[in-house]
Biopython code that builds the backbone (N, CA, C, O; Angstrom):
import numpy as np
from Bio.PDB.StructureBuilder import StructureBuilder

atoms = [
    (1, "UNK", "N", (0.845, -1.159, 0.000)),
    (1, "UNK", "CA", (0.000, 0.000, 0.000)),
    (1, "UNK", "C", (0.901, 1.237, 0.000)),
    (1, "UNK", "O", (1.892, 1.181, 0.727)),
    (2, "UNK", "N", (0.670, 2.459, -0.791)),
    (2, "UNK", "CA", (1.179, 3.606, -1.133)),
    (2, "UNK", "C", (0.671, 4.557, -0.782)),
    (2, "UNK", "O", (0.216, 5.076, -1.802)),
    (3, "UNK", "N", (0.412, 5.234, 0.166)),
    (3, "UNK", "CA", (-0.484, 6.557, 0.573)),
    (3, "UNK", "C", (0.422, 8.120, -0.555)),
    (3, "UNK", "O", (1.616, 8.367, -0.722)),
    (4, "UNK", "N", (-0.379, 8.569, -0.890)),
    (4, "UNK", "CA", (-0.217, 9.594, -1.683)),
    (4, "UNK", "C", (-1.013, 10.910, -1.435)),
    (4, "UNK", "O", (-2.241, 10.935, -1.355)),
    (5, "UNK", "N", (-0.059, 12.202, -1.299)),
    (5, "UNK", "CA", (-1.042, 13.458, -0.751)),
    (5, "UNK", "C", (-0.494, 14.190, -1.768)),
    (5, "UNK", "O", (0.088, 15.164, -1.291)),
    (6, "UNK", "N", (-0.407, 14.136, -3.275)),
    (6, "UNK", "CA", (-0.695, 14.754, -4.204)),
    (6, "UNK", "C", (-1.063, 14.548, -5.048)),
    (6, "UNK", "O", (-0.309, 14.393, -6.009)),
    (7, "UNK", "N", (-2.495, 14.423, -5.181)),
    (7, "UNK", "CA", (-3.436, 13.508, -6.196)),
    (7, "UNK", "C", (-4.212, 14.108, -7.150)),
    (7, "UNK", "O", (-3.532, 15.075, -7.494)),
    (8, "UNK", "N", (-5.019, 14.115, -7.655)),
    (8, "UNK", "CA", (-6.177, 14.659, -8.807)),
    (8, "UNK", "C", (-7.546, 13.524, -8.250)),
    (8, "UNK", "O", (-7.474, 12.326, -7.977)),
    (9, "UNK", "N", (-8.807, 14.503, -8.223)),
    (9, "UNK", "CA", (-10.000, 13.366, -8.363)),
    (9, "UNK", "C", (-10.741, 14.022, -9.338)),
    (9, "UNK", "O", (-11.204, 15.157, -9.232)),
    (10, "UNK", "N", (-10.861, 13.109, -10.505)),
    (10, "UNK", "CA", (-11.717, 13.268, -11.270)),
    (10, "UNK", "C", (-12.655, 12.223, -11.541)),
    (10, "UNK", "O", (-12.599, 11.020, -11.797)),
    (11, "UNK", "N", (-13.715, 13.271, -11.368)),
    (11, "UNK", "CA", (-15.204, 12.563, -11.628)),
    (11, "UNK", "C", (-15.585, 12.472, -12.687)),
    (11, "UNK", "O", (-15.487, 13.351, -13.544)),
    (12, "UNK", "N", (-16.167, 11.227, -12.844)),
    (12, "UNK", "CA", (-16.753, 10.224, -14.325)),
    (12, "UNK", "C", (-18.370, 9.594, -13.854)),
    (12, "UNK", "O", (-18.278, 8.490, -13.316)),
    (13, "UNK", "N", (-19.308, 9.943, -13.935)),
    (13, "UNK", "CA", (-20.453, 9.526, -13.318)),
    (13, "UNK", "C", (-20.620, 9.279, -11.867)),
    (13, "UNK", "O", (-20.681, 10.250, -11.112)),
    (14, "UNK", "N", (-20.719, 7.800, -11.299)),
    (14, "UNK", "CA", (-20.707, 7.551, -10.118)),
    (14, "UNK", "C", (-19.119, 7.001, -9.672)),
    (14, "UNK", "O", (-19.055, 6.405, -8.597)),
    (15, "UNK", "N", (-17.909, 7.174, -10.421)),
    (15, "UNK", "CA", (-16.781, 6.953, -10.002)),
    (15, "UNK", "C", (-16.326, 8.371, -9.572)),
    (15, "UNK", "O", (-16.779, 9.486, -9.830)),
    (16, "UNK", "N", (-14.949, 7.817, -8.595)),
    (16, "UNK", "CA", (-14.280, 9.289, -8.753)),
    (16, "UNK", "C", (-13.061, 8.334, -9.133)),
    (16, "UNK", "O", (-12.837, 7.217, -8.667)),
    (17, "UNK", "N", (-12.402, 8.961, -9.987)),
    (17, "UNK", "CA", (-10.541, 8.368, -10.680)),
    (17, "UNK", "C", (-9.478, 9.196, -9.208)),
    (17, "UNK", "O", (-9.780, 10.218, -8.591)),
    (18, "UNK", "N", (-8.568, 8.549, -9.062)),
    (18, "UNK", "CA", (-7.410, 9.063, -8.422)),
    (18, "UNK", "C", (-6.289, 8.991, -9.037)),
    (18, "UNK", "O", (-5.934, 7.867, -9.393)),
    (19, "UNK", "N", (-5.586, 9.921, -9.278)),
    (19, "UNK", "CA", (-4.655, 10.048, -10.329)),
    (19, "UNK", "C", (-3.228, 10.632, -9.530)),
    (19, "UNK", "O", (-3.204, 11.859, -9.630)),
    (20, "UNK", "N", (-2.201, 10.170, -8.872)),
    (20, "UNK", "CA", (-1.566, 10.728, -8.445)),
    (20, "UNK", "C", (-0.634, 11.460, -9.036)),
    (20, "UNK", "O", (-0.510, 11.184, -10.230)),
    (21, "UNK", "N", (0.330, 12.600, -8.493)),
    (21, "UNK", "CA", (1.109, 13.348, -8.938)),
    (21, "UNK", "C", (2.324, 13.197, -8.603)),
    (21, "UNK", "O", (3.059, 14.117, -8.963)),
    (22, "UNK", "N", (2.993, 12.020, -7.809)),
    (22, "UNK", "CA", (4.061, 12.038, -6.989)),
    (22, "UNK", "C", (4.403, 10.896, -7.842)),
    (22, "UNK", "O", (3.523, 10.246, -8.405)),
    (23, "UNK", "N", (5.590, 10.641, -7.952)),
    (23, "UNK", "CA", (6.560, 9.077, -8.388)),
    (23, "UNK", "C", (6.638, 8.364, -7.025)),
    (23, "UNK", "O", (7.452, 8.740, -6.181)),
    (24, "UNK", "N", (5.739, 7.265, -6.789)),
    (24, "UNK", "CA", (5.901, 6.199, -6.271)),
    (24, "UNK", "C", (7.411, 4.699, -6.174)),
    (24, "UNK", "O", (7.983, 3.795, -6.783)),
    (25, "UNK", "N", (7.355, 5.123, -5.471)),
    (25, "UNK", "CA", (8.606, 3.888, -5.160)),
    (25, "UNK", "C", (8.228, 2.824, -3.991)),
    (25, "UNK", "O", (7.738, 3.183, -2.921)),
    (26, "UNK", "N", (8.595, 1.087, -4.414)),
    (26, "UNK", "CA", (8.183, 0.551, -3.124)),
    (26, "UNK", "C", (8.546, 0.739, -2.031)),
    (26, "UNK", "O", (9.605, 1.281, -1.713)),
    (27, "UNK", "N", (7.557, 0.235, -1.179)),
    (27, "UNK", "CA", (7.838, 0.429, 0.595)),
    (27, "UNK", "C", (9.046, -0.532, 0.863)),
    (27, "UNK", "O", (9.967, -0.390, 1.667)),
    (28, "UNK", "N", (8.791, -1.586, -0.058)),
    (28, "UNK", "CA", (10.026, -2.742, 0.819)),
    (28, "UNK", "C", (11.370, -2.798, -0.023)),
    (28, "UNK", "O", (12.276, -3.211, 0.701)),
    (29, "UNK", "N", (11.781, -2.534, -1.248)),
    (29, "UNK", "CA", (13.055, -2.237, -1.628)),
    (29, "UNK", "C", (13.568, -0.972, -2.391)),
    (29, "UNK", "O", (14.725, -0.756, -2.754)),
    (30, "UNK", "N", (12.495, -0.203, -2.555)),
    (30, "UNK", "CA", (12.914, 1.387, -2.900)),
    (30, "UNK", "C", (13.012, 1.115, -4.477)),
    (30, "UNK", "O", (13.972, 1.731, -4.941)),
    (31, "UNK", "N", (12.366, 0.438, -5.363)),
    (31, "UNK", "CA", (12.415, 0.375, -6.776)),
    (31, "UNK", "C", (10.573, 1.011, -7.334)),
    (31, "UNK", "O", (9.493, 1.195, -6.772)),
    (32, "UNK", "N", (11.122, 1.146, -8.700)),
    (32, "UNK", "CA", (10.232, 1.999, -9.439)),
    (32, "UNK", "C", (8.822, 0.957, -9.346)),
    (32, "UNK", "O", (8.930, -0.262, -9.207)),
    (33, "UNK", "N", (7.443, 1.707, -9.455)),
    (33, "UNK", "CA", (6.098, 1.244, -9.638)),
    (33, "UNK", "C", (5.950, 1.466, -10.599)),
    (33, "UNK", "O", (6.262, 2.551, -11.089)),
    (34, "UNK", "N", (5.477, 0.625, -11.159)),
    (34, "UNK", "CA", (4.550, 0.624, -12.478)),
    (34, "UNK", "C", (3.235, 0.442, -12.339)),
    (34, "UNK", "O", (2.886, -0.338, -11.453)),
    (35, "UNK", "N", (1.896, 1.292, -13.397)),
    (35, "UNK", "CA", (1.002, 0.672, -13.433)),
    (35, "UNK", "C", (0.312, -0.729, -13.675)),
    (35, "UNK", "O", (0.523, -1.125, -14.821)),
    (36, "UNK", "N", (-0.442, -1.573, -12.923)),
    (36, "UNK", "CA", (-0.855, -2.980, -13.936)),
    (36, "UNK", "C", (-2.675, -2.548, -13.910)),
    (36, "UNK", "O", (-3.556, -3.189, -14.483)),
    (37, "UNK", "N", (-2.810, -1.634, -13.302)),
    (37, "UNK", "CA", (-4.340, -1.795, -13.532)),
    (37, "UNK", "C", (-5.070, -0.548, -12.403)),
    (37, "UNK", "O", (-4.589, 0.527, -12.046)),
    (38, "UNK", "N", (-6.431, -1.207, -12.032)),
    (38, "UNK", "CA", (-6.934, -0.480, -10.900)),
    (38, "UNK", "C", (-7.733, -1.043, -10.460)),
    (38, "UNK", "O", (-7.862, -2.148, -10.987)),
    (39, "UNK", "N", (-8.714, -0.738, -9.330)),
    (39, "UNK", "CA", (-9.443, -1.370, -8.721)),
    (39, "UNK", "C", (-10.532, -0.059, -7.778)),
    (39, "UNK", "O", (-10.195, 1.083, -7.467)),
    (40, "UNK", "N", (-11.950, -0.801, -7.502)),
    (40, "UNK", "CA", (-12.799, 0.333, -6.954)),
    (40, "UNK", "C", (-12.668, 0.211, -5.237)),
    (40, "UNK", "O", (-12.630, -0.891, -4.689)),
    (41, "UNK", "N", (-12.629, 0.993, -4.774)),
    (41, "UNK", "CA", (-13.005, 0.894, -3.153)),
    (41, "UNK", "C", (-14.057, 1.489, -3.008)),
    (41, "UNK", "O", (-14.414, 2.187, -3.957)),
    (42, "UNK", "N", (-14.762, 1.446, -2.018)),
    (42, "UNK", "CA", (-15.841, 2.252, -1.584)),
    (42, "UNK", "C", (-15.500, 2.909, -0.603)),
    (42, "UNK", "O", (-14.787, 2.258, 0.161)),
    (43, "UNK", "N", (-15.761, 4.211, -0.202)),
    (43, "UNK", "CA", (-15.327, 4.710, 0.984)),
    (43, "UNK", "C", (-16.754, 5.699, 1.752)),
    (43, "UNK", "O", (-17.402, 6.514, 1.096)),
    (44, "UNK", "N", (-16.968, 5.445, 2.975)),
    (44, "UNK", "CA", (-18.348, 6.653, 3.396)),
    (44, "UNK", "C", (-17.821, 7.911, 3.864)),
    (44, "UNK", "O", (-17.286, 8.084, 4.959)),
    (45, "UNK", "N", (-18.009, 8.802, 2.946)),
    (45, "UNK", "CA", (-17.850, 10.102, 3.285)),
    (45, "UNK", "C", (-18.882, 10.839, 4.773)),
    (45, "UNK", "O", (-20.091, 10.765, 4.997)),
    (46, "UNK", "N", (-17.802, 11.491, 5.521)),
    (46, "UNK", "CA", (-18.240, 12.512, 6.284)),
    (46, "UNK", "C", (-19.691, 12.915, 5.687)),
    (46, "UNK", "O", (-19.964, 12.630, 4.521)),
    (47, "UNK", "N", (-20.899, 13.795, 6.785)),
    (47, "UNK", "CA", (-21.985, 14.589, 6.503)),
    (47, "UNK", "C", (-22.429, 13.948, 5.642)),
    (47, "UNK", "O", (-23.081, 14.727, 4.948)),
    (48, "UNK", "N", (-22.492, 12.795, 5.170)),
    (48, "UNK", "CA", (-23.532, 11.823, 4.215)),
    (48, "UNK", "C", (-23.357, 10.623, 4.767)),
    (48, "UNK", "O", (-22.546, 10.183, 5.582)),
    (49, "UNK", "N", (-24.937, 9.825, 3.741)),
    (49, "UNK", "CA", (-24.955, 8.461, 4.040)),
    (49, "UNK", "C", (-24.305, 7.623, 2.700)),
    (49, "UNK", "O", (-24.307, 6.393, 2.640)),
    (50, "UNK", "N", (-23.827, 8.387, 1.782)),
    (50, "UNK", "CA", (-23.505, 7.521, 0.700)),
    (50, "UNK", "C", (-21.818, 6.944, 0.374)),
    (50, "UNK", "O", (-20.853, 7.561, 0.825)),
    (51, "UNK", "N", (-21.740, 6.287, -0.066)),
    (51, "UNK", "CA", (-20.489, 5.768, -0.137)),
    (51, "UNK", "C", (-20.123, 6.155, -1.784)),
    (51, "UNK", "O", (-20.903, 6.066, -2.732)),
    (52, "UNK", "N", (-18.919, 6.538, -1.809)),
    (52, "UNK", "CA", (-18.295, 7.261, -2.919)),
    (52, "UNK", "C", (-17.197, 5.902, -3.259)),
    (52, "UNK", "O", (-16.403, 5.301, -2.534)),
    (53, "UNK", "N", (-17.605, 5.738, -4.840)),
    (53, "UNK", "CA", (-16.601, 4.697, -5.163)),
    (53, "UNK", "C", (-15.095, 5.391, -5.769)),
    (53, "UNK", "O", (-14.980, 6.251, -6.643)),
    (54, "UNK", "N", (-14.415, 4.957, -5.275)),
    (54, "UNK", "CA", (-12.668, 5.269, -5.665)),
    (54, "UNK", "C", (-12.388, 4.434, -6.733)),
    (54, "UNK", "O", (-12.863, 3.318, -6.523)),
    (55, "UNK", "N", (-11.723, 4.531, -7.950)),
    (55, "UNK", "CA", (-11.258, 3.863, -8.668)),
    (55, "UNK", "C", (-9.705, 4.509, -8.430)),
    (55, "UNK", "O", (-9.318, 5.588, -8.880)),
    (56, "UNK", "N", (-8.799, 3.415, -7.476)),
    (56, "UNK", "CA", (-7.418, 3.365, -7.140)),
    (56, "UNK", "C", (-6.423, 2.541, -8.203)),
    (56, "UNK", "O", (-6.891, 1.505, -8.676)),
    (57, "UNK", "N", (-5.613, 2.782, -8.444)),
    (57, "UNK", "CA", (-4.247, 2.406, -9.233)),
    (57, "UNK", "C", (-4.067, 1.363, -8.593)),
    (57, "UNK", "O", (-4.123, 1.528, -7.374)),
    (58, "UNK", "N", (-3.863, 0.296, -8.949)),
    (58, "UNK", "CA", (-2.589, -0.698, -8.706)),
    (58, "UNK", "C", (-1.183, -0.764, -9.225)),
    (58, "UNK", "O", (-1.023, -0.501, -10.417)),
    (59, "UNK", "N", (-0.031, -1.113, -8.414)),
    (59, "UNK", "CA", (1.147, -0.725, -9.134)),
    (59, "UNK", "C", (2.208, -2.081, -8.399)),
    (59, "UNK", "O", (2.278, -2.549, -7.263)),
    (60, "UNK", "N", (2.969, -2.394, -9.770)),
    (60, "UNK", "CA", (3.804, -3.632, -9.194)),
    (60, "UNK", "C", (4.998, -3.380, -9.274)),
    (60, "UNK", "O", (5.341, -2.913, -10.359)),
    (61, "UNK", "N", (6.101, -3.571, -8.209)),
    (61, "UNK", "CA", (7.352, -3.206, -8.475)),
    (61, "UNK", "C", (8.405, -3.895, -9.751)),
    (61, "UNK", "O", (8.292, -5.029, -10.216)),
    (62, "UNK", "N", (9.181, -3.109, -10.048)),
    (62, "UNK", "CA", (9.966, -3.621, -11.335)),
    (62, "UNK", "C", (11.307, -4.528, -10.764)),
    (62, "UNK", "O", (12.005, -5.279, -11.444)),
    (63, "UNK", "N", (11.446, -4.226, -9.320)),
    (63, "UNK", "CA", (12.651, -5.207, -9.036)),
    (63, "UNK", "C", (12.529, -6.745, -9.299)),
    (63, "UNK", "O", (11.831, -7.263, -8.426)),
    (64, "UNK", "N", (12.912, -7.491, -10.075)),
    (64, "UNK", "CA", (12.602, -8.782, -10.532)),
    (64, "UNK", "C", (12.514, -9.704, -9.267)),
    (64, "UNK", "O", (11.662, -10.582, -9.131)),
    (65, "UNK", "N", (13.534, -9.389, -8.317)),
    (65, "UNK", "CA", (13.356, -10.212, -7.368)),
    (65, "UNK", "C", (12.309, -9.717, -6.284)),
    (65, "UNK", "O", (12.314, -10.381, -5.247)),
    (66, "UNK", "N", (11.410, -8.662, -6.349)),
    (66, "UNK", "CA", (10.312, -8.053, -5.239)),
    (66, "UNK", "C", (9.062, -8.628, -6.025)),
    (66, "UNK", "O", (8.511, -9.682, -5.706)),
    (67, "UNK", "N", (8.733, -7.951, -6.922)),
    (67, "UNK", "CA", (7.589, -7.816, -7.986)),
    (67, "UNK", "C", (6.477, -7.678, -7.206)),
    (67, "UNK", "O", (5.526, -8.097, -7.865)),
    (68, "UNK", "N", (6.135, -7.315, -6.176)),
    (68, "UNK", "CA", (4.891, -7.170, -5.255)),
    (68, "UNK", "C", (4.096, -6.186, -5.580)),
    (68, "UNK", "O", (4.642, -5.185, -6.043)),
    (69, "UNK", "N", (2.605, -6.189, -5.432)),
    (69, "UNK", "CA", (1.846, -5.362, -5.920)),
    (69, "UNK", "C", (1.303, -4.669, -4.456)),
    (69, "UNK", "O", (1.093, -5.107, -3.325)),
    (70, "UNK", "N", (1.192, -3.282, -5.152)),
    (70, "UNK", "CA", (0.767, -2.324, -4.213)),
    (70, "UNK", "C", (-0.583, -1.430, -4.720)),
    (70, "UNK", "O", (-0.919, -1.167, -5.875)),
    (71, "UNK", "N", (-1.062, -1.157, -3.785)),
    (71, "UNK", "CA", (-2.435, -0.136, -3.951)),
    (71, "UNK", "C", (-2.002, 1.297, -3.839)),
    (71, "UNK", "O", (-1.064, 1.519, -3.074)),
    (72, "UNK", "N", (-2.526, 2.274, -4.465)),
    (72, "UNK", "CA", (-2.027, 3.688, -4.755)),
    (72, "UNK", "C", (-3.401, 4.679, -3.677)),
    (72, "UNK", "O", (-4.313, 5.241, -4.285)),
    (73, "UNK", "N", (-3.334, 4.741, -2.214)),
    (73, "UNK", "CA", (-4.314, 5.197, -1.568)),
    (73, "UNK", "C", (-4.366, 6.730, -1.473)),
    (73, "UNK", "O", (-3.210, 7.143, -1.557)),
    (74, "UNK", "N", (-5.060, 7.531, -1.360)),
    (74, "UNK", "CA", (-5.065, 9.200, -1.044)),
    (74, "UNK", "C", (-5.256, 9.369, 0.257)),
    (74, "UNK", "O", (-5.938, 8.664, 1.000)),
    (75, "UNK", "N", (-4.635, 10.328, 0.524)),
    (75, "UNK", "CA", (-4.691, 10.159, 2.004)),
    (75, "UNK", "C", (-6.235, 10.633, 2.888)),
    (75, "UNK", "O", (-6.112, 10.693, 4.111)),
    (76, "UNK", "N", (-7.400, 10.902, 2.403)),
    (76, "UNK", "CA", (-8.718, 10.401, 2.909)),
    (76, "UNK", "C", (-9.311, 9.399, 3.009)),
    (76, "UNK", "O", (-10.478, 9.054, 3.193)),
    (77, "UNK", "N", (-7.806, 8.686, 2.781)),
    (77, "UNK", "CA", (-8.986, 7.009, 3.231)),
    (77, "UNK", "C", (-8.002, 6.466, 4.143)),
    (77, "UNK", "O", (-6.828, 6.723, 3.876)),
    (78, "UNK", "N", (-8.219, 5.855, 5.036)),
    (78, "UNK", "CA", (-7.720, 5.446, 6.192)),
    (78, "UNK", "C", (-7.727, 3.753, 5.529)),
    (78, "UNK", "O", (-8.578, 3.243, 4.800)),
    (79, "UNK", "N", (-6.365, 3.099, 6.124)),
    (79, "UNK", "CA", (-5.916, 1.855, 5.170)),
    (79, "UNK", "C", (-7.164, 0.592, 6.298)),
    (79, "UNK", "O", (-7.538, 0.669, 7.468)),
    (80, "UNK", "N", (-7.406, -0.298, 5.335)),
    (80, "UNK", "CA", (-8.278, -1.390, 5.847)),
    (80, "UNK", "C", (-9.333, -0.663, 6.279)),
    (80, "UNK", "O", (-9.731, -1.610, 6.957)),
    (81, "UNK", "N", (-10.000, 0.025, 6.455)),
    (81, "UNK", "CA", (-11.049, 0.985, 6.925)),
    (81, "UNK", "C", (-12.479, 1.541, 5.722)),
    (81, "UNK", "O", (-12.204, 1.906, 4.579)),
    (82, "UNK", "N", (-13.368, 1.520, 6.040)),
    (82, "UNK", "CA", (-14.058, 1.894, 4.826)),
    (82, "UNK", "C", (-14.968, 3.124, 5.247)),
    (82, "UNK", "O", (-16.045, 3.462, 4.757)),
    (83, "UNK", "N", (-14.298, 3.667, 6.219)),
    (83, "UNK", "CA", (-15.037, 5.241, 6.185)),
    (83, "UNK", "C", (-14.002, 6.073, 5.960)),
    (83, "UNK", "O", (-12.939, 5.558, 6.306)),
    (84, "UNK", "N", (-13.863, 7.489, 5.380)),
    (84, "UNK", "CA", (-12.794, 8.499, 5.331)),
    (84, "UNK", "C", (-11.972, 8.642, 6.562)),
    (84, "UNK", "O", (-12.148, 8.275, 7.724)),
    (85, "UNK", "N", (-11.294, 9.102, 6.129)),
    (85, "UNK", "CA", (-10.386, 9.895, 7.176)),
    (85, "UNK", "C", (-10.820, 10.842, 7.982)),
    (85, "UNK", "O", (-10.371, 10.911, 9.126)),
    (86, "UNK", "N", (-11.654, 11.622, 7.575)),
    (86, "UNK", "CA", (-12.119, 13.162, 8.577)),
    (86, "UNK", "C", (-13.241, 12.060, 9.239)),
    (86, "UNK", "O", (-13.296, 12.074, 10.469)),
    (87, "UNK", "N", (-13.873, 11.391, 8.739)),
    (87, "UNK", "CA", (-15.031, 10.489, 9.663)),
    (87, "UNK", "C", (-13.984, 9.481, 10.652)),
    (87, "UNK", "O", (-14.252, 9.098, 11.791)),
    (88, "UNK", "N", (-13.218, 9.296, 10.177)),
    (88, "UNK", "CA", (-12.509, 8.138, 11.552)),
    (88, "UNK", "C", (-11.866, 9.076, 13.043)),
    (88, "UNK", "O", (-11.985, 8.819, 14.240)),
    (89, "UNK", "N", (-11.268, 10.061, 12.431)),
    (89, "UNK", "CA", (-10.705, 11.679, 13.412)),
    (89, "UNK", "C", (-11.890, 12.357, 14.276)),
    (89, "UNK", "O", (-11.598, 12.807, 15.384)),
    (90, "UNK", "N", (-13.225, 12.447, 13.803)),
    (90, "UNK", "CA", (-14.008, 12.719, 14.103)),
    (90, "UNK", "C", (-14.143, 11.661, 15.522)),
    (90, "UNK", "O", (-13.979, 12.181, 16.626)),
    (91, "UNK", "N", (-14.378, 10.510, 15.451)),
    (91, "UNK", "CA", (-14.543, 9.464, 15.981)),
    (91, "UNK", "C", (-13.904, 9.362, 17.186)),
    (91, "UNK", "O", (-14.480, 9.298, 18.272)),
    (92, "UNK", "N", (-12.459, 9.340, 16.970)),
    (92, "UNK", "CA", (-11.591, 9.354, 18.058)),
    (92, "UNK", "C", (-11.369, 10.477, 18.549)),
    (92, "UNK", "O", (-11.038, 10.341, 19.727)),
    (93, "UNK", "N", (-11.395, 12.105, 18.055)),
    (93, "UNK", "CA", (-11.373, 12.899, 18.936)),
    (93, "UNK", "C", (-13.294, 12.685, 19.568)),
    (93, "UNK", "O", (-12.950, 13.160, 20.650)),
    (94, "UNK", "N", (-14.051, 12.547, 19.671)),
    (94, "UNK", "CA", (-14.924, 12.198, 20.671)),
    (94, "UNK", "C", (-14.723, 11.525, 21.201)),
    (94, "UNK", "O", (-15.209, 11.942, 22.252)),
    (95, "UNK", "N", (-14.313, 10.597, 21.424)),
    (95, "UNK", "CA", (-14.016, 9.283, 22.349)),
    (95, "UNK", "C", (-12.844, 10.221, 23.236)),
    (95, "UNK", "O", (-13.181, 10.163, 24.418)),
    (96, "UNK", "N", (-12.001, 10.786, 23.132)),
    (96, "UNK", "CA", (-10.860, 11.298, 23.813)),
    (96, "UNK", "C", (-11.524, 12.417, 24.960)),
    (96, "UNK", "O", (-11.077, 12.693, 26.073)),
    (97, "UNK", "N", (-12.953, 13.039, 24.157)),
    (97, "UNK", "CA", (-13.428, 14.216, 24.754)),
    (97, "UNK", "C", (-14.245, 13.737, 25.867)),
    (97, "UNK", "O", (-14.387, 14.607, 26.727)),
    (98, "UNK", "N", (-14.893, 12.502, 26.154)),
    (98, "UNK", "CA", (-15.592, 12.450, 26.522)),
    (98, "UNK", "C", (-15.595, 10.599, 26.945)),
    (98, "UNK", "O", (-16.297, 9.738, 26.414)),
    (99, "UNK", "N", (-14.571, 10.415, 28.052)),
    (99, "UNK", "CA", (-13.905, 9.111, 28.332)),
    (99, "UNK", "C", (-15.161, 8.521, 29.163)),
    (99, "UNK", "O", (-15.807, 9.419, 29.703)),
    (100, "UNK", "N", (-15.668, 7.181, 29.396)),
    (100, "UNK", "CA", (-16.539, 6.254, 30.120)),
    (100, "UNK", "C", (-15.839, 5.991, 31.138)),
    (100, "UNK", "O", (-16.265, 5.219, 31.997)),
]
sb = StructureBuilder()
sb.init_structure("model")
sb.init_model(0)
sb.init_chain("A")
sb.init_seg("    ")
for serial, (resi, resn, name, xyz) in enumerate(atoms, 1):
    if name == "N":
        sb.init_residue(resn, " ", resi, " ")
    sb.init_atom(name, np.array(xyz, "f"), 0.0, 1.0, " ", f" {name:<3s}", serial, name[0])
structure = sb.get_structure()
């Protein structure tokens, strides 16, 4: 997984595309990503009930001996998680404000 905070979202009907702006390199041996494809996530946005589909990059490293594939995330989505980021912050600063 690749978290990325310089991205593009462009909207295409009920998708949004994520298009990053940064050169990606892997986490585990520091070699170049390539695209192989993409894939949709769903994520629930803050102040709504609807879930906004992500169409994310997949990217596989070129080191022959790594070749592992990675996901290209923006940083409003919190990893393994399927609500945003400002909705998960939200969450835990209440819980902090207001201890049982």
């Amino acid at each position: 997984m690749v978290m990325v905070s310089d991205y593009e979202m462009i909207e295409k009907g009920r998708k949004t595309y994520i298009r990053s702006n940064e050169h990606s390199t892997c986490p585990i041996c520091q070699e170049e990503l390539k695209p192989i494809g993409s894939r949709i996530r769903k994520v629930k946005m803050p102040d709504s009930q609807e879930k906004r589909r992500l169409v994310i990059r997949r990217l596989r490293c070129q080191n022959p001996s790594c070749r592992t594939i990675h996901h290209e995330l923006p940083d409003i989505v919190v990893p393994f998680k399927r609500y945003g980021r400002e909705t998960v912050e939200k969450i835990i600063n209440a819980e902090e404000a207001d201890p049982l």
